[in-house]
C-alpha positions as CSV (number, residue, x, y, z in Angstrom):
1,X,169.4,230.3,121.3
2,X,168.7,226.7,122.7
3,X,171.3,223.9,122.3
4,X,169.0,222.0,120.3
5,X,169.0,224.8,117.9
6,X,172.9,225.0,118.2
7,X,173.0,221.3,117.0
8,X,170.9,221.8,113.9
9,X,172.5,224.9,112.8
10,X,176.0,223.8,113.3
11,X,174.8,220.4,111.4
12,X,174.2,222.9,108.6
13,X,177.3,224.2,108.5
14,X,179.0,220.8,108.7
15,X,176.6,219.6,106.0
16,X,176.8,222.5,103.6
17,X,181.0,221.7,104.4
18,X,180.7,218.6,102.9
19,X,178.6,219.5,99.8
20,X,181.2,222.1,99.3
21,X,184.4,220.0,99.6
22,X,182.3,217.6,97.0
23,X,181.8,220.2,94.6
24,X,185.2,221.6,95.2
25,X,186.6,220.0,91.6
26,X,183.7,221.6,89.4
27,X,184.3,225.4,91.5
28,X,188.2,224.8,90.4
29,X,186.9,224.2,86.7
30,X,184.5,226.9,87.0
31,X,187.4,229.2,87.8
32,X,190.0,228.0,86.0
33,X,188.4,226.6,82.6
34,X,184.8,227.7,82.4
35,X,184.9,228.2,78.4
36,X,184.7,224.1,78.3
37,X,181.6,223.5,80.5
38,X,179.6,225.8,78.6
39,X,177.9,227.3,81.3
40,X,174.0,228.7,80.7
41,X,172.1,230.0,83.5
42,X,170.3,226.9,84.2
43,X,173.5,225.3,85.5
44,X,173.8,227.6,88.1
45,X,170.0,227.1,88.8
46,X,170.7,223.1,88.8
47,X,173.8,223.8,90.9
48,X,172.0,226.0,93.6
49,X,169.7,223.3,94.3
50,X,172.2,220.1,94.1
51,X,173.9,222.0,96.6
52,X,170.8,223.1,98.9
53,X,169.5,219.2,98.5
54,X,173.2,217.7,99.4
55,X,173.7,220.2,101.9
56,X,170.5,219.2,103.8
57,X,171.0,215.4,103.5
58,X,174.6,215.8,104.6
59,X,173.2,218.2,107.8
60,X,170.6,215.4,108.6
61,X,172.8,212.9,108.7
62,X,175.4,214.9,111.2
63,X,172.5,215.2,113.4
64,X,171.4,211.8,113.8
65,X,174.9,210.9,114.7
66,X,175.7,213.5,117.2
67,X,172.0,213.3,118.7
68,X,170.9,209.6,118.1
69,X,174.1,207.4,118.1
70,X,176.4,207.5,121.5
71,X,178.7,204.4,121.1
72,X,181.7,206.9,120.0
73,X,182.9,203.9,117.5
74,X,179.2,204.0,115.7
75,X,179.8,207.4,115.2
76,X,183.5,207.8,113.9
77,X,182.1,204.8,111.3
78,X,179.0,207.1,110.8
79,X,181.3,210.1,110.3
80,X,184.4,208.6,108.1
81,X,181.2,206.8,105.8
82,X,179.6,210.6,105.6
83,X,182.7,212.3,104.6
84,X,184.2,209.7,102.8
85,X,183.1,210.6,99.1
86,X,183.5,214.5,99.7
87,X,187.0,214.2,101.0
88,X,187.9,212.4,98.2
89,X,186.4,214.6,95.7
90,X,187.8,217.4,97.5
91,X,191.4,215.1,97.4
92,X,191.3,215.0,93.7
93,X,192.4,218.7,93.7
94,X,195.5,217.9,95.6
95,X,196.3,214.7,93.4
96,X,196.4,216.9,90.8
97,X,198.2,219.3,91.8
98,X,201.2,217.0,93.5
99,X,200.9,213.8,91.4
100,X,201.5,213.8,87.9
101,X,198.3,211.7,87.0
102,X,199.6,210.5,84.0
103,X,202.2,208.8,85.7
104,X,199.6,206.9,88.2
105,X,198.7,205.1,85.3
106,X,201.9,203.3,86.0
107,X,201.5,202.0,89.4
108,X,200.3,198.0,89.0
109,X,196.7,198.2,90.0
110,X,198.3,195.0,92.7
111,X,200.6,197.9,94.7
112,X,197.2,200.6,94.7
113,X,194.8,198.1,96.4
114,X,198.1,196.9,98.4
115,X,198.2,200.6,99.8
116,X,194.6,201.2,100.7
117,X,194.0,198.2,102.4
118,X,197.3,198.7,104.9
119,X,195.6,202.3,105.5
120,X,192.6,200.7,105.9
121,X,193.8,198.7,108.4
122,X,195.8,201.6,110.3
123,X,192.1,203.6,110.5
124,X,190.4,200.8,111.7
125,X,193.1,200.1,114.3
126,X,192.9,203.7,115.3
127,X,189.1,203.0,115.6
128,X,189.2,200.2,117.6
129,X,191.9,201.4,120.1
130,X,190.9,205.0,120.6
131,X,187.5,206.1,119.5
132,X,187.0,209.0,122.0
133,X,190.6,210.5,120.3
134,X,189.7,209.6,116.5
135,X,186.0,210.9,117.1
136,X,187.8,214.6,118.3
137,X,190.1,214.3,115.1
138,X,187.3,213.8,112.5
139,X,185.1,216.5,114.2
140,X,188.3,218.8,114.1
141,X,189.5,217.9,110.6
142,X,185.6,218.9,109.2
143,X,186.0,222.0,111.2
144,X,188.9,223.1,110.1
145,X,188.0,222.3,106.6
146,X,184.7,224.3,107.2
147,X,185.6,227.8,105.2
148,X,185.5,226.1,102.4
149,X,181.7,226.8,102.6
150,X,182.9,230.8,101.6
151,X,184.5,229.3,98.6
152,X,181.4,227.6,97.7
153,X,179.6,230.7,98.2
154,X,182.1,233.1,96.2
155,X,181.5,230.8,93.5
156,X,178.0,231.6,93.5
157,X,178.2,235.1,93.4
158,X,180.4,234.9,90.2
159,X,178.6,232.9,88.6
160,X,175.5,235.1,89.3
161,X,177.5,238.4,87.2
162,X,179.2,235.3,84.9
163,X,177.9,236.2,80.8
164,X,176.6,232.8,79.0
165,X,176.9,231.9,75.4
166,X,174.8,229.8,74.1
167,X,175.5,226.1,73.2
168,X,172.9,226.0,70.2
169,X,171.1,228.3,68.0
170,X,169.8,228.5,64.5
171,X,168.7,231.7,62.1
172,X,165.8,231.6,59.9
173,X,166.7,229.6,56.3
174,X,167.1,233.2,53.9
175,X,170.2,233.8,52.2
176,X,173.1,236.1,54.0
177,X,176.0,235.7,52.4
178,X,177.2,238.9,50.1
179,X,177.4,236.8,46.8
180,X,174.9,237.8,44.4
181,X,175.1,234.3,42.8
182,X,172.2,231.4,42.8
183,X,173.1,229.6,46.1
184,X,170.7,227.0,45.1
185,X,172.8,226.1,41.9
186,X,176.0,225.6,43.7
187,X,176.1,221.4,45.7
188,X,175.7,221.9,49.7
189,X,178.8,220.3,51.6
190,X,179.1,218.3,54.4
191,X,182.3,217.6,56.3
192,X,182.3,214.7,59.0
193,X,185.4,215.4,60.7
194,X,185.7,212.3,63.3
195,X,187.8,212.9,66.0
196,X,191.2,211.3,66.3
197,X,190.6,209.0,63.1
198,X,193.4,207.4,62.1
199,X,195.3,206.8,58.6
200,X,197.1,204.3,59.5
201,X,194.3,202.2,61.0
202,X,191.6,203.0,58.4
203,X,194.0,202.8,55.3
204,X,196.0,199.3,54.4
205,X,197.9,199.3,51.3
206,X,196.6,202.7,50.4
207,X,193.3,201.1,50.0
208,X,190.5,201.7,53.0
209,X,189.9,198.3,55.1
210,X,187.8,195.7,53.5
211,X,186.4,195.1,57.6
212,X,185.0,199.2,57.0
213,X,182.9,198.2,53.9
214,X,180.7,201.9,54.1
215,X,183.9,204.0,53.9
216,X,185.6,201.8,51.7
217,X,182.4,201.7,49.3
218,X,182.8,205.8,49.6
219,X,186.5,205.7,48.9
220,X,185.5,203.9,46.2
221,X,183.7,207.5,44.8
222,X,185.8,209.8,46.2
223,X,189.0,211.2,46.0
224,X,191.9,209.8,48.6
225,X,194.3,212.1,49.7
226,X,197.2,209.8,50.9
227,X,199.4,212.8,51.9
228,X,196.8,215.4,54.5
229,X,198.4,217.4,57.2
230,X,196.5,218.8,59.9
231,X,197.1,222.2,61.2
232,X,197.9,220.3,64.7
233,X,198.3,217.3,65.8
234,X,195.7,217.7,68.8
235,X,191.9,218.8,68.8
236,X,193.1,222.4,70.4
237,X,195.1,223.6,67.7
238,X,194.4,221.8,65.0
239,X,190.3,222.2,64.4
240,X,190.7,225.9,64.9
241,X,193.3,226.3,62.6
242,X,190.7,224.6,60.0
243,X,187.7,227.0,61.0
244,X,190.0,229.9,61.0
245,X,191.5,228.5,57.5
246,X,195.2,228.6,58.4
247,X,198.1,227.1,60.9
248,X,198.5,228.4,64.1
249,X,201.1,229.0,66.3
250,X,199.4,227.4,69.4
251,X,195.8,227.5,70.7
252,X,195.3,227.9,75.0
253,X,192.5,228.2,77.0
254,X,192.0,230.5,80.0
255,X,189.7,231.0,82.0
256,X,186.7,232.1,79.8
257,X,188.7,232.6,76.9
258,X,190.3,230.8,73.8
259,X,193.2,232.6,72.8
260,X,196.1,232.5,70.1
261,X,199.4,232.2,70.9
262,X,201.3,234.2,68.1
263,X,204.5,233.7,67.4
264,X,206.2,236.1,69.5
265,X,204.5,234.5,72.1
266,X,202.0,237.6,72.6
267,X,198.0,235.8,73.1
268,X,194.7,237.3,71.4
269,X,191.8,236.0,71.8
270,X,191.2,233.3,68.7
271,X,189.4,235.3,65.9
272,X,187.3,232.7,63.7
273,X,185.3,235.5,61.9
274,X,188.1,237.1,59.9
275,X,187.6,236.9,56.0
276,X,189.9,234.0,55.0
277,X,188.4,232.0,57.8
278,X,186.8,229.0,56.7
279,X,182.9,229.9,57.7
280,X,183.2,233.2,56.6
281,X,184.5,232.4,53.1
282,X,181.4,229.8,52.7
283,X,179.1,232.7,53.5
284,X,180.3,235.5,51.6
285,X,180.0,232.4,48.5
286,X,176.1,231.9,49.3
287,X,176.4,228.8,51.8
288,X,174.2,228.5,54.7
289,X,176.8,228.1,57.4
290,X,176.0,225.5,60.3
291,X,178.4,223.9,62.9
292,X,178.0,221.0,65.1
293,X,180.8,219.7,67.4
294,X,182.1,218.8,71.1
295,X,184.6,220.0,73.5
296,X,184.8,223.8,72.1
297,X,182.3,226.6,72.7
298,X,181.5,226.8,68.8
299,X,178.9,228.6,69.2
300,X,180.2,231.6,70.7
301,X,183.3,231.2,69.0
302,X,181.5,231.6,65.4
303,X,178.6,233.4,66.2
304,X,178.4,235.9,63.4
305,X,180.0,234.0,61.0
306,X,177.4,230.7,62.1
307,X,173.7,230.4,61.0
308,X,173.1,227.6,63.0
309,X,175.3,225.8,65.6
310,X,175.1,223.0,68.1
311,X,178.1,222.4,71.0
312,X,178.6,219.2,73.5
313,X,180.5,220.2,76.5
314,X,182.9,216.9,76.6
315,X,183.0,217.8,80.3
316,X,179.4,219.3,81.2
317,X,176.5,216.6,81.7
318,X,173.9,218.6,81.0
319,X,174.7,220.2,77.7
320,X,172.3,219.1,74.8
321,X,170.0,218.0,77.3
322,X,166.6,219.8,77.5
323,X,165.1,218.8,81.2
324,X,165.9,220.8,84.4
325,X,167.9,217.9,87.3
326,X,170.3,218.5,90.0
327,X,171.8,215.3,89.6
328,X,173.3,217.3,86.3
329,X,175.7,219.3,88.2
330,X,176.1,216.3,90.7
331,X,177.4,213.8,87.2
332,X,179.4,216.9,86.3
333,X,181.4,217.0,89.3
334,X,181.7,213.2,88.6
335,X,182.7,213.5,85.4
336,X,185.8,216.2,86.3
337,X,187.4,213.6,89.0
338,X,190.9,211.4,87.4
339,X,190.0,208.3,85.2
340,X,192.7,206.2,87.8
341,X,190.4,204.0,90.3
342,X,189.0,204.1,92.4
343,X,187.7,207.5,91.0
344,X,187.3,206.1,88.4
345,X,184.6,203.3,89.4
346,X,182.1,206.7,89.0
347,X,183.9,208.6,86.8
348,X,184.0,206.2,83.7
349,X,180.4,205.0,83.7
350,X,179.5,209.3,83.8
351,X,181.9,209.8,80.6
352,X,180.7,206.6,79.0
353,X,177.2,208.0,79.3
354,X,178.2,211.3,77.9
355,X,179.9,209.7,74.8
356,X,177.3,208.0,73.7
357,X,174.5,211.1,74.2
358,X,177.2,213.4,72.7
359,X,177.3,210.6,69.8
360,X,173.7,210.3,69.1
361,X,173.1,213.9,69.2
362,X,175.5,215.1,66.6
363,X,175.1,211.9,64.1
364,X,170.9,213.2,64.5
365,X,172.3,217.0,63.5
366,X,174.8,216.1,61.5
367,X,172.0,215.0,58.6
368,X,169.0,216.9,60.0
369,X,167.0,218.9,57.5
370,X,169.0,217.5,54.8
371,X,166.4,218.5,51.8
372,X,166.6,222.5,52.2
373,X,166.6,224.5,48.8
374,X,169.3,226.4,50.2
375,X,173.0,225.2,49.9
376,X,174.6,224.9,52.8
377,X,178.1,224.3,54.4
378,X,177.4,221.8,57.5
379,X,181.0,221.3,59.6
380,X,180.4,218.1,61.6
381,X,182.8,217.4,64.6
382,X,182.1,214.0,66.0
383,X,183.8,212.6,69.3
384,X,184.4,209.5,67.7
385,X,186.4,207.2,67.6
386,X,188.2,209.6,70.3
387,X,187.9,207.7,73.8
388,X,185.9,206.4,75.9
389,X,185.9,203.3,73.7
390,X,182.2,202.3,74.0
391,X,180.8,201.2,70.8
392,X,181.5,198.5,68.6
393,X,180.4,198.0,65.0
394,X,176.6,197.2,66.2
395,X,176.5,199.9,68.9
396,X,176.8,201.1,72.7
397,X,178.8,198.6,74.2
398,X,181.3,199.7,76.7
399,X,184.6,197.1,76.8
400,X,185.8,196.0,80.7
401,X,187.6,199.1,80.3
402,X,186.7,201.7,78.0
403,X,189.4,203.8,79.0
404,X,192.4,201.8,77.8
405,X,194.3,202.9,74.8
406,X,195.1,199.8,72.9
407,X,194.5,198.9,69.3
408,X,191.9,196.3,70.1
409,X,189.7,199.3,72.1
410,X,190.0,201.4,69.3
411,X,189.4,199.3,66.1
412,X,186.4,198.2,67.8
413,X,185.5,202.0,68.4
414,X,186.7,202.5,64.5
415,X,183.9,199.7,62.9
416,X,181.0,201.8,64.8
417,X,182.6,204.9,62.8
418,X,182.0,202.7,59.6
419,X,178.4,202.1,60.7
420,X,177.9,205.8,61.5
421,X,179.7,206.8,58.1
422,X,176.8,204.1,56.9
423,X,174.0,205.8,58.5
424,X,174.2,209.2,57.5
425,X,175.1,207.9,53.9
426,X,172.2,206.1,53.8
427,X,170.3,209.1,55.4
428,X,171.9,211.5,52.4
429,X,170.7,209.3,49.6
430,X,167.3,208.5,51.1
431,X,166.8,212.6,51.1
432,X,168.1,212.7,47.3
433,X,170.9,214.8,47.9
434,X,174.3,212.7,48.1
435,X,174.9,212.1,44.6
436,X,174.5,216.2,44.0
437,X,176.4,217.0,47.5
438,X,180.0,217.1,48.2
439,X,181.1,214.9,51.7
440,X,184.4,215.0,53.3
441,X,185.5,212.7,55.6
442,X,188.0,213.5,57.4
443,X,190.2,213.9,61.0
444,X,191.8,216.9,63.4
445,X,195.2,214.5,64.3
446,X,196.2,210.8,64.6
447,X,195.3,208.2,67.1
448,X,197.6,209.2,70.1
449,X,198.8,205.7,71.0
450,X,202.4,205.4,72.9
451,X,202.9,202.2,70.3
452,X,202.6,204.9,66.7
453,X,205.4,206.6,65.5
454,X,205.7,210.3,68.1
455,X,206.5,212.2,64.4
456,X,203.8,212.9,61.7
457,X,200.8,212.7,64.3
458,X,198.9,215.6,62.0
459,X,198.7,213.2,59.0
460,X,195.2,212.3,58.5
461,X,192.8,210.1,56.5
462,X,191.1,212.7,54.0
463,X,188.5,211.8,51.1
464,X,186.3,214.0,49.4
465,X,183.2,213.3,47.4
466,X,182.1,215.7,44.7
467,X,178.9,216.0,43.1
468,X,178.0,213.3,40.7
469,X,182.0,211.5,41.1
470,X,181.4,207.6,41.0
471,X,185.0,206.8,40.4
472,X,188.0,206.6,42.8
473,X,190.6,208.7,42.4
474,X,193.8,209.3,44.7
475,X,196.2,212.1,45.7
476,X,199.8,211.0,46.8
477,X,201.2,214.9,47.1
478,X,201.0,216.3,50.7
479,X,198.4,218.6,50.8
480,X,196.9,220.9,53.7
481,X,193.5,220.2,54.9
482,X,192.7,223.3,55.5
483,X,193.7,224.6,52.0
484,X,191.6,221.5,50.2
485,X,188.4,222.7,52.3
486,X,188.7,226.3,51.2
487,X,188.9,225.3,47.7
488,X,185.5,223.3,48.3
489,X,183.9,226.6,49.5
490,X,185.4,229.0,46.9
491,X,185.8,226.7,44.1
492,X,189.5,227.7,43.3
């Protein structure tokens, strides 16, 4: 084997080493929480060729320095720019594991730049001093760093035997429930469940806010429940506890799997097809059965008890998206780095972009098809007003920081909620069918703000529309959510 062939090959491996140490935090979710990202064959497809493409670029570029530039200072800048971004993707790993991240959010933004620019300034005085000895350590540091490459491709091969569900599918429109009863005679329902929607914020006085005129003018012809509990007071427990139509002990994910925590602390995997769950009541009472949501695999969770369902992978790029792109995997890896800067400089922009695809997506499913002769039971799981805060009442458009919890970020977040509420109203009536359909809007758990009360975080803003009701009406006595959506589907 020539030298020149022992450059380009070992640029290769150095090359396919930094690809690997880039895509090191999407491996660790891959590993450790693949039942979020919703993986489907064509990820891996859109992987295998991010990696080829970055592996090549990366290999090119090792080249040109060892062959093309000689000043030994050129090349530990040419080198330190090259690894720069995969280091630090591969560095998020350890951040997490050592730092609480949650805690960074603390450090003055003043003492962060403080700190980079005094180890800036070591580096480059390092540079400047002793190139020959920094140059050695960089090229040692990537070759000891190098086996991560067999990481990268174990991942490969698992994903290769790895079983996908799918993140959307829909059965033909005939009737499957048990009931022998006229389906068509009973009203279709329709629950927008908004994530994270607050009572306190949308309710003033026990009245809805005159600045959210669409849900106060459907408060107005509804019925208020003043007193809701949630099974939980975060989106893990407390939406599954509504599908499966009771409280649970505790909800965890591992690995591929969504499990219950019983309790006597014993896990099963999280059963949303038994009879009393919510889905399966609708259908065994005639209802078409459809989901639509974010963040949990709904589809394989409820297939069986679903006729149709659409998920979002709140972490995945390239769910709900129908084109083939490497850069998918690439804004995926993006998307799984810490919100803290200056990760987050690429991170936010990635999840902003999500939110609002995730948004438009589900408010266009959420009313699709809204004329069908068959009455159906459409749950609707939006990821508003949930953070990123990126809309305000006339649309996309992302604050200086869409990633601070403050009241301002997410009242302005709420009135888009109130124009969404608007549009699918409007979308209902225009198809004839809100006056004879029952809507519920409702939330999973309270706006987690540091400034509300810790205690009572699973109270939530309920109101329920019934056929042909044109009058408010309000309910003071606490009351479960997931009891008042059962009665809904069996009428008791």
């Amino acid at each position: 084997m020539t030298g020149n062939r022992r450059r380009v090959l070992a640029a290769l491996w150095y090359g396919a080493s930094l690809a690997s140490l880039f895509f090191m935090p999407l491996i660790q979710a891959l590993q450790t929480g693949i039942v979020y990202l919703f993986w489907q064959g064509r990820d891996t497809a859109e992987l295998a060729v991010a990696f080829a493409a970055l592996t090549m670029a990366c290999g090119a570029a090792w080249y040109a320095l060892d062959r093309v530039v000689r000043a030994p200072r050129l090349q530990v800048a040419g080198l330190a720019l090259l690894g720069a971004i995969p280091l630090a993707s591969f560095g998020t790993i350890i951040l997490r594991q050592l730092v609480n991240v949650s805690s960074a959010r603390t450090i003055p933004p003043a003492v962060l730049l403080m700190l980079a620019i005094v180890l800036g300034t070591i580096g480059l005085a390092t540079v400047v001093s002793i190139p020959a000895l920094s140059l050695r350590a960089l090229r040692g540091t990537a070759l000891l760093l190098s086996p991560v490459t067999l990481i990268m491709a174990a991942a490969f091969v698992q994903l290769a035997r790895y079983t996908s569900t799918p993140a959307a599918y829909s059965t033909p429109q005939q009737a499957t429930g048990s009931d022998s009863r006229d389906s068509t005679a009973r009203p279709s329902v329709y629950v927008f469940l908004f994530d994270e929607l607050s009572y306190r914020f949308m309710y003033q006085d026990g009245a809805v806010r005159r600045d959210l005129p669409h849900l106060r003018w459907l408060s107005e012809r509804a019925t208020n429940y003043h007193g809701a509990q949630a099974p939980g007071d975060e989106t893990l427990a407390s939406i599954p506890g509504l599908l499966a139509g009771r409280d649970l002990s505790g909800v965890q994910v591992s690995g591929d799997e969504v499990l219950e925590i019983l309790p006597d602390g014993k896990r099963l995997p999280l059963n949303l097809h038994a009879r009393d769950s919510l889905l399966a009541r609708a259908r065994a009472n005639g209802f078409r059965t459809e989901m639509v949501g974010f963040y949990l695999p709904y589809c394989r969770l409820l297939a069986g008890v679903a006729d149709a369902c659409q998920s979002f992978s709140w972490y995945n790029v390239a769910t709900g998206t129908k084109t083939f792109s490497p850069l998918h995997p690439i804004l995926t890896n993006v998307n799984l780095w810490p919100y803290e800067q200056p990760f987050g400089l690429l991170k936010v922009p990635v999840l902003c972009m999500l939110q609002r695809r995730i948004v438009d997506r589900t408010a266009a499913a959420a009313v699709a098809d809204p004329g069908a002769s068959r009455a159906r039971f459409r749950f609707v799981h939006f990821s508003l007003p949930h953070h990123p805060f990126v809309f305000d009442r006339n649309g996309y458009s992302p604050p200086a920081d869409p990633m601070q919890w403050s009241a301002g970020n997410y009242e302005r977040q709420l009135r888009y909620v109130d124009t969404l509420a608007g549009m699918l109203i409007d979308r209902l009536e225009k198809a004839d069918v809100f006056d004879g359909s029952t809507l519920v809007v409702m939330s999973d758990h309270e706006f987690r703000w540091a400034q509300l009360v810790e205690a009572d975080k699973a109270h939530i803003p309920l109101m329920i529309k019934r056929p042909g009701q044109r009058s408010r009406e309000d309910v003071t006595e606490p009351v479960k959510a997931n009891a008042a959506l059962e009665q809904l589907v069996t009428g008791r």
